[in-house]
N, C-alpha and C positions, 0 to 999 in steps of 0.2 A: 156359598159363603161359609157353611158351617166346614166342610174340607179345609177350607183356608184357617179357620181357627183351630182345628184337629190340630193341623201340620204343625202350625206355631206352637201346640201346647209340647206338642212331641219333641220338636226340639228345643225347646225351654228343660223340658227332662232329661234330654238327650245332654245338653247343656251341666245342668247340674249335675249330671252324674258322672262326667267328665270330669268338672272341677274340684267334685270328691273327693275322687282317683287321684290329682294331683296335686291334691294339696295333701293327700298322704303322703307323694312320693316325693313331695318339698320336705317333710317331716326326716327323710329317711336318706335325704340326695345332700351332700357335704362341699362346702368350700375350705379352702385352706390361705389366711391371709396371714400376707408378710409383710415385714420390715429390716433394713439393716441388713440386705443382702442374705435374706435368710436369719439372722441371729434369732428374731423374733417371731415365733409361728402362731395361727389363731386357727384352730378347725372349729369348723361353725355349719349346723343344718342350715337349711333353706327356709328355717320355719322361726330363726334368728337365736338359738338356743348355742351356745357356744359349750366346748364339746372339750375341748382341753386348750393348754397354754404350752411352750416350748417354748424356753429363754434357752439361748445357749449359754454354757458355763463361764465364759471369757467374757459376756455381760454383766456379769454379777461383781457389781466392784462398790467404788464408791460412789460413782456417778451415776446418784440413783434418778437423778432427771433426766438427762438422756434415755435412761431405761424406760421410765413411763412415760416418755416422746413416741419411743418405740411401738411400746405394746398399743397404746393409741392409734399410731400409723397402722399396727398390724389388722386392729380390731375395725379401725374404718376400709381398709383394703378387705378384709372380710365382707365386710357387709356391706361395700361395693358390688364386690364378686356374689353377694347373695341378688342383689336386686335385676344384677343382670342377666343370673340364672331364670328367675322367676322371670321376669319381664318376655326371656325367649321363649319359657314353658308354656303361658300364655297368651303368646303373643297368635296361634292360628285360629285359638277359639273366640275371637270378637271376629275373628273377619268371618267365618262361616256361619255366624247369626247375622249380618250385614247389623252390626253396629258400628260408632261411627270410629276412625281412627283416633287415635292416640288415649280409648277409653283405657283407664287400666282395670288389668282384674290381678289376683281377687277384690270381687267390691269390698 
């Protein structure tokens, strides 16, 4: 019995120090969200920290609601593209503690 609780503690460590590790490389790994066929660029970490903006110049007009339609679209396609990063980065270390499917992590 006590082997069986060794093993588990090890990888619960094993585990953690994984999740570390990746949620460093969340910190430092980029998505780039658009809108407008490109007009409108959003680069954004994995860690939801937005990193810069790109309007293109031929957006800048008077139509400034459209423009903040845009950068909206841009900023939710971002951080689409963040969750679906993270969700894959994550996604092999619940199955190798046999926990259950569709847990998310990070907790």
């Amino acid at each position: 019995m006590k082997g069986g609780i060794g093993q588990l503690m090890k990888q619960a460590q094993e585990m953690q120090a994984n999740m570390e590790k990746a949620q460093e490389e969340m910190a430092s790994m980029e998505v780039t969200g658009e809108s407008g066929a490109g007009a409108v660029r959003i680069r954004m970490t994995c860690k939801h920290q937005v990193q810069a903006l790109d309007i293109d110049h031929a957006m800048i007009g008077d139509d400034r609601e459209m423009l903040e339609d845009l950068i909206v679209a841009a900023f939710n396609d971002a951080l689409r593209k963040v969750e679906k990063t993270v969700q894959e980065k994550f996604a092999g270390m619940a199955t190798g503690m046999g926990l259950p499917a569709g847990l998310k992590l990070p907790f």
